[in-house]
Structures are given as structure tokens and as C-alpha cells.
Residue frames as qw, qx, qy, qz and C-alpha x, y, z in Angstrom:
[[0.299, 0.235, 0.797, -0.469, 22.72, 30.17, 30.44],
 [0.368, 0.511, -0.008, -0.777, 20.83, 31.61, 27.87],
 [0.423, 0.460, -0.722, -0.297, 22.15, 29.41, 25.10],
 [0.126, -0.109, 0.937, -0.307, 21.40, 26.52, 27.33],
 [0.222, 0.390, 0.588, -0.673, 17.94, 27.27, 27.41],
 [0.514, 0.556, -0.243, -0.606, 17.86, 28.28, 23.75],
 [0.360, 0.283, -0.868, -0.193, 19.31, 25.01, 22.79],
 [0.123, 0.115, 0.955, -0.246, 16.97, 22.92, 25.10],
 [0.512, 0.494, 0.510, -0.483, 13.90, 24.43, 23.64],
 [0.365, 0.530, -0.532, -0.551, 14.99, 23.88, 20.25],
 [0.131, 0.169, -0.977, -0.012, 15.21, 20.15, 20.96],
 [0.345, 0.254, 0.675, -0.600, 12.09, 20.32, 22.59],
 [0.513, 0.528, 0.009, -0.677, 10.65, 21.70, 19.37],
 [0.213, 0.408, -0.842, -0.282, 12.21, 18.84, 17.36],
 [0.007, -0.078, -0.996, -0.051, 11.03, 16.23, 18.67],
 [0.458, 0.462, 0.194, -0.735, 7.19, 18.29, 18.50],
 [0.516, 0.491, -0.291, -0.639, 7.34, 18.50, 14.96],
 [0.914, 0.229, 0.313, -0.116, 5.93, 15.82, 12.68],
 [0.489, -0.513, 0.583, 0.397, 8.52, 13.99, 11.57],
 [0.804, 0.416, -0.017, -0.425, 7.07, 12.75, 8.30],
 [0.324, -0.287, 0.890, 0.141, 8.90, 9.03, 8.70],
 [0.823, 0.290, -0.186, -0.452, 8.14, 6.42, 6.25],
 [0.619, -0.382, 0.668, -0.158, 8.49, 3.04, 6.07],
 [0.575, 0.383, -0.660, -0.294, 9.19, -0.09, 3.80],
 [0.914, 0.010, 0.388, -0.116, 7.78, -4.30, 4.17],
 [0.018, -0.341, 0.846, 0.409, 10.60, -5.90, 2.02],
 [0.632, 0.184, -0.507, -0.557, 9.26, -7.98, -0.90],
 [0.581, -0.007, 0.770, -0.262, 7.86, -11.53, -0.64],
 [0.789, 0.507, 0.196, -0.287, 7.21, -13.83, -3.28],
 [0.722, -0.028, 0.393, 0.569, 10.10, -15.42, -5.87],
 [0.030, -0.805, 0.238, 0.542, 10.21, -11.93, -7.83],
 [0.530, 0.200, 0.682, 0.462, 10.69, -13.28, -11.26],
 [0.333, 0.692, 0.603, 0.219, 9.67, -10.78, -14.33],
 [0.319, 0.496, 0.005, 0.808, 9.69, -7.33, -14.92],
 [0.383, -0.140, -0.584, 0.702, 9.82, -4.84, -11.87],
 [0.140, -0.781, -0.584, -0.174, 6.89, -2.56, -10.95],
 [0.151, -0.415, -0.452, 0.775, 5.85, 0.48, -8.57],
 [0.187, -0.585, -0.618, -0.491, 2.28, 1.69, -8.83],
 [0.445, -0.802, -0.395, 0.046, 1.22, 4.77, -6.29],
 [0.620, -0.292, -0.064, 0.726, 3.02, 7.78, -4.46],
 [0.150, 0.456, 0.219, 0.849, 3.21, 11.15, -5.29],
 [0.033, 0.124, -0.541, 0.831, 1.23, 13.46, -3.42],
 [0.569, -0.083, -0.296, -0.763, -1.73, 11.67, -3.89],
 [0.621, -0.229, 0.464, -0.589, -4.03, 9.20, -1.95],
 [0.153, -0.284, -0.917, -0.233, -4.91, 5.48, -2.85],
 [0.573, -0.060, 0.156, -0.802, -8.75, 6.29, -2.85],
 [0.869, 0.162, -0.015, -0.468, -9.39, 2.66, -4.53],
 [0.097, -0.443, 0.865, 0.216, -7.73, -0.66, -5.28],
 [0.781, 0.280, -0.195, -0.523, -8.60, -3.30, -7.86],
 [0.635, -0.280, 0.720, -0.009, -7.72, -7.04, -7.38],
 [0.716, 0.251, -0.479, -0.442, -7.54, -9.35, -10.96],
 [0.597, -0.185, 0.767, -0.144, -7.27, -13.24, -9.93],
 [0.436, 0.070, -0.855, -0.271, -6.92, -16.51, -12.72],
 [0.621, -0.416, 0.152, -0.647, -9.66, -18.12, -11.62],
 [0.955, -0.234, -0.160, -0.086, -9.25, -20.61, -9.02],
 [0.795, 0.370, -0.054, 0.478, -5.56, -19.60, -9.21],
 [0.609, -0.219, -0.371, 0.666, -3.34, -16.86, -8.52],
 [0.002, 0.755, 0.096, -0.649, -2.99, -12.53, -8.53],
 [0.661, 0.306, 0.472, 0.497, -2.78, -11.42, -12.07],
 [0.338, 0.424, 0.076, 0.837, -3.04, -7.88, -11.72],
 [0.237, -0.705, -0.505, 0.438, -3.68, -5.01, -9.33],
 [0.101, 0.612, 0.273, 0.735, -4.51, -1.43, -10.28],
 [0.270, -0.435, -0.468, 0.720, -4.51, 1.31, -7.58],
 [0.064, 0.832, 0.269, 0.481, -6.65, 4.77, -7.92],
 [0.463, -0.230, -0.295, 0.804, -5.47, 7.91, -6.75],
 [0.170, 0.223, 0.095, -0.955, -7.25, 10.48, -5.77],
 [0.756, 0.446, 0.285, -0.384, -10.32, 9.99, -8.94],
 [0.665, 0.535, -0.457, -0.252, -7.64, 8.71, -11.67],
 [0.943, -0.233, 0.236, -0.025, -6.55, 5.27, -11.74],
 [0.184, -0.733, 0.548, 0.359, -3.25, 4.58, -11.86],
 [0.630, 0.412, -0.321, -0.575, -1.84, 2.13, -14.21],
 [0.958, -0.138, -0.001, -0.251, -2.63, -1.37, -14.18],
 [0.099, -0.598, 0.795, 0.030, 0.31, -3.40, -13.24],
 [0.320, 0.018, 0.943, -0.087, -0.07, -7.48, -14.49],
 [0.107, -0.238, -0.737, -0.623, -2.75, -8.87, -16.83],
 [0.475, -0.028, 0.199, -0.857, -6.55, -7.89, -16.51],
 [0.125, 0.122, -0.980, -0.097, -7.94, -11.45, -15.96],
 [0.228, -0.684, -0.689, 0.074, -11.86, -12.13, -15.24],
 [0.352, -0.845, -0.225, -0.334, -14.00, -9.63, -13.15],
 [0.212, 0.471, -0.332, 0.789, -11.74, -7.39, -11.16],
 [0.502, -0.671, -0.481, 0.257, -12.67, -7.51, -7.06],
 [0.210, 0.588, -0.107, 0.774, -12.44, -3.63, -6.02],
 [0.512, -0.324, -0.507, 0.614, -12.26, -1.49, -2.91],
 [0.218, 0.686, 0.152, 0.677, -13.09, 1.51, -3.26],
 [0.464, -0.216, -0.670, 0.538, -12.29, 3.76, 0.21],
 [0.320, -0.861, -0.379, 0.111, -14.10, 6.13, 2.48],
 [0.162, 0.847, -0.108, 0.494, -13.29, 9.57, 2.93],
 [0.407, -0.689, 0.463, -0.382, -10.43, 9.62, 5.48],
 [0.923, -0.247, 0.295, -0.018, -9.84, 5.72, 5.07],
 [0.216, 0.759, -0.612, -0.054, -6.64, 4.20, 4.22],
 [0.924, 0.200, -0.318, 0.075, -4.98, 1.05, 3.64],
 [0.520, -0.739, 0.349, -0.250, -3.11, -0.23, 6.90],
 [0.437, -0.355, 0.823, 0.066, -1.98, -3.50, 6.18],
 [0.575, 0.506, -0.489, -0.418, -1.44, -6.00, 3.43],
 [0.576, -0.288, 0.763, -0.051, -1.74, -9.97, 3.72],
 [0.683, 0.451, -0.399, -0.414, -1.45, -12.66, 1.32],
 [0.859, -0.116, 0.449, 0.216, -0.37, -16.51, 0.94],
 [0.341, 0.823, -0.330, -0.311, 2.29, -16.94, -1.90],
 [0.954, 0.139, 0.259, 0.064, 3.91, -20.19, -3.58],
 [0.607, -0.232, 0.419, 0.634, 7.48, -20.94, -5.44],
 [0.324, 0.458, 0.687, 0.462, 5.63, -18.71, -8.30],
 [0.176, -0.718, -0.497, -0.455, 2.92, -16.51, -7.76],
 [0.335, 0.098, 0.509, -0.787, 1.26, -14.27, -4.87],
 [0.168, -0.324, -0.854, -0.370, -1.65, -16.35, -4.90],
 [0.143, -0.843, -0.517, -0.041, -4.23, -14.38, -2.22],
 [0.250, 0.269, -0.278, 0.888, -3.88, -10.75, -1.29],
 [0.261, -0.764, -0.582, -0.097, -5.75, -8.97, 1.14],
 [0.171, 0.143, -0.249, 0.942, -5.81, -5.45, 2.27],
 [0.378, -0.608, -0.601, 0.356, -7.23, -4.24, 5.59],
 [0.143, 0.766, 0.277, 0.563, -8.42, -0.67, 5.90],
 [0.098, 0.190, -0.370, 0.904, -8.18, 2.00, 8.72],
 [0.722, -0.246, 0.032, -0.646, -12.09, 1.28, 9.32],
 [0.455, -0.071, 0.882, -0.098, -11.45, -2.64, 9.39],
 [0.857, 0.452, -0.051, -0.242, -13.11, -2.84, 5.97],
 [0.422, -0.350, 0.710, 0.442, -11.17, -5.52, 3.92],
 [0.695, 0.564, -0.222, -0.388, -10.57, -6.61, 0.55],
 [0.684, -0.229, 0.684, -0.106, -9.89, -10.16, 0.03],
 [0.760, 0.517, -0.227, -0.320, -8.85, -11.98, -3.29],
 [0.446, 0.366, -0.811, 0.098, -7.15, -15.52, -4.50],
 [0.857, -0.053, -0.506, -0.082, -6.25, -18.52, -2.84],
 [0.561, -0.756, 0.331, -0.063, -4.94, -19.67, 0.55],
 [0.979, 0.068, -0.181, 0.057, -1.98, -21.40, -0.75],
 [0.816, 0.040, -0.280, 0.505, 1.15, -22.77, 1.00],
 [0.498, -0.025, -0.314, 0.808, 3.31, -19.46, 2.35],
 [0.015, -0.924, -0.338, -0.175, 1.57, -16.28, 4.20],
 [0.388, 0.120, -0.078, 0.911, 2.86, -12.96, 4.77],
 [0.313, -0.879, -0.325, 0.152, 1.57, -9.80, 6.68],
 [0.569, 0.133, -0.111, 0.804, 2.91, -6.79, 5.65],
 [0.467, -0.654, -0.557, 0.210, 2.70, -3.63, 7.63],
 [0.135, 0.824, -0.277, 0.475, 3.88, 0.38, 8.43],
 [0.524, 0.048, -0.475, 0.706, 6.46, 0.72, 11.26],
 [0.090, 0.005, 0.371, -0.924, 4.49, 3.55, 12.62],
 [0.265, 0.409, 0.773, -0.405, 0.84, 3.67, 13.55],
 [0.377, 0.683, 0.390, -0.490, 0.13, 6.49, 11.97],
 [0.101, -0.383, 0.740, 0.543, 1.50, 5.63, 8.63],
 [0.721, 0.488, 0.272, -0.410, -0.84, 4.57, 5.68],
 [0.775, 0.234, 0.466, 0.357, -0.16, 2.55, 1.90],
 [0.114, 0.803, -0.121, -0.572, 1.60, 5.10, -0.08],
 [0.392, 0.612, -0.596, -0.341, 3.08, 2.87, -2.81],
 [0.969, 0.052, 0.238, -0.034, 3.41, -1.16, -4.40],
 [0.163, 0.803, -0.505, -0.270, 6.03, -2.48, -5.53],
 [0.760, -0.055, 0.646, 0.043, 7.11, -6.06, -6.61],
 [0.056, 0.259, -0.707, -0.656, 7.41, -7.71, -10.07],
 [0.767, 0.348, 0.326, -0.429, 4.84, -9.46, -12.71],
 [0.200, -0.196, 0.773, 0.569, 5.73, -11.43, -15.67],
 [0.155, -0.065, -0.609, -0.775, 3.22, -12.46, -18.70],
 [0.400, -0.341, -0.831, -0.185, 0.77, -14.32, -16.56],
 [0.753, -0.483, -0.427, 0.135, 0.78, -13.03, -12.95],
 [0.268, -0.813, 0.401, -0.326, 2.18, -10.81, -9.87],
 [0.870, -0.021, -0.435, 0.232, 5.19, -12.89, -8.92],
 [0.579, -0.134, -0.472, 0.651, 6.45, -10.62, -6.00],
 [0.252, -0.826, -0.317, -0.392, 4.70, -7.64, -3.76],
 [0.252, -0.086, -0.413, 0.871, 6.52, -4.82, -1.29],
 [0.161, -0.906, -0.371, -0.124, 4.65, -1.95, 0.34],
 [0.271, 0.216, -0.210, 0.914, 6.11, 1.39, 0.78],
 [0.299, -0.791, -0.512, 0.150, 3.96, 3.22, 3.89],
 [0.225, 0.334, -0.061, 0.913, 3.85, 7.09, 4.70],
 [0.087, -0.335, -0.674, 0.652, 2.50, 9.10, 7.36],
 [0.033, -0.579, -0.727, -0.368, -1.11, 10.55, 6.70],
 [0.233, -0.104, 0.396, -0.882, -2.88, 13.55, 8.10],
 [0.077, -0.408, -0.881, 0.227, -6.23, 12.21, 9.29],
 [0.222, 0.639, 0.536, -0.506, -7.80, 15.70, 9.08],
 [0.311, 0.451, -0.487, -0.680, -7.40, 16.49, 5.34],
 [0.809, 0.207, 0.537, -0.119, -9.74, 14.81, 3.18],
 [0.559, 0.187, 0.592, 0.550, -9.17, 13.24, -0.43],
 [0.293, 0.831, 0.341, 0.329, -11.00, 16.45, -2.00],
 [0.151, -0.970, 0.086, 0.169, -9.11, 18.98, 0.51],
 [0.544, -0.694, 0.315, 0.351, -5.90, 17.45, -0.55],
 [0.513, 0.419, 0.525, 0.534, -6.30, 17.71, -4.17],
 [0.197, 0.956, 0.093, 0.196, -7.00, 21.57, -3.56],
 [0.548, -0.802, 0.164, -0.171, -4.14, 21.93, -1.20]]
């Protein structure tokens, strides 16, 4: 009986504990060029930078972690659209339109409902997303070739909500 009892409050305690699950948005986009992955580790996106050809498509996208930016993925093309987030905000979801070529618009949606919005509406959209609520951007991934982001994934991880970006650089 004992063992019964020992073995039902083990399970009990299982399914308690945070599981830290993570999730994955399969690419989108024709994926031509050389392969990427920008973010991860045990560090926050605090910021994201957008580059756009004007009138045209994505040409590069730079994440910041924590206070260092990471490194630029794609060309640096015109005046960079940025994001920069709130203590405790996070990047929830990830839309875009995208063509036999390119990602031509991207847009990422915050944990306040702030967005960042860049590029064109053309021809195919996508809407990527975590599997769990409480799951935040934790990584990009996709390809770029000489001109341009020609394909975009999102890797998502669960978040604590009560650690900020300064406690979890001590911590």
C-alpha cells in the first residue's frame, strides 16, 4: 500500500513540475541560399531589427539578446525598422506574406500586443506560432542568399514571466 501511494504522489509531482517543452513552426518560404540560426542560448531576444529593399522584400534581420546584438543574418539594406522590447515582453508570434523567392513582409507580435511590421503584402501568408501559451521566440532560423531572406522557421521556449532581462543575466 505504501508503494502505491509513494508511486501516485510521485506522478502527481510530475506532472507539477515545469516541464520546460519547446516548440518548432517549420520553415516557409522556397529556402534557397545559405542556412542560418540567429538567437538561443540562455539569453532573451530584448530587440529585433527588420532590413527591407525598398518597396521589395526582407533583406536582413538582426536579433539582440539581452544588451548585445546578435549577428546580422542577410544584407543591411536602407534604414533598419526596430523593436526594441519591454521588460518582461516577448515575441509571441511571427507573420509574414512570402513569394516563389523571398519573405517579402514579416511581422512580429509581442506579449503586450505591441507589433513590428516590415515589407510587402505579397501573394502567400503565413502565421507562425508556439504550441504552448506560455512559450516565447527563443531562436530564427531559415536561409538568405546575396540579396535577401529566402526562408524563415521559429524555434519557441517556455519563459518565466517573473525574471526580468537584468535578473536573468545575474542568474
Amino acid at each position: 500500500m505504501f508503494c502505491l501511494l509513494f508511486f501516485a504522489v510521485f506522478c502527481a509531482s510530475c506532472l507539477a513540475a515545469p516541464t520546460g517543452h519547446k516548440s518548432f513552426s517549420p520553415d516557409v518560404g522556397p529556402g534557397t541560399g545559405t542556412a542560418f540560426a540567429t538567437g538561443g542560448g540562455n539569453q532573451r531576444i530584448t530587440a529585433i531589427r527588420v532590413w527591407e529593399r525598398s518597396g521589395a522584400y526582407i533583406s536582413g534581420i538582426q536579433l539582440r539578446l539581452a544588451f548585445m546584438w546578435a549577428k546580422k543574418v542577410g544584407v543591411e539594406v536602407g534604414i533598419a525598422q526596430e523593436l526594441d522590447l519591454f521588460d518582461r515582453e516577448s515575441i509571441v508570434q511571427i507573420s509574414g506574406k512570402f513569394n516563389s523567392e523571398y519573405i517579402y513582409q514579416l511581422t512580429f507580435v509581442t506579449s503586450r500586443g505591441r507589433f513590428l511590421m516590415v515589407g510587402q503584402p505579397v501573394t502567400n501568408s503565413f502565421n507562425l506560432y508556439p504550441t504552448y501559451p506560455d512559450e516565447e521566440l527563443r531562436l530564427l532560423s531559415g536561409r538568405f542568399n546575396g540579396a535577401g531572406i529566402t526562408s524563415l522557421a521559429a524555434h519557441w521556449g517556455e519563459f518565466d514571466g517573473n525574471i526580468s532581462y537584468i535578473q536573468g543575466l545575474q542568474g
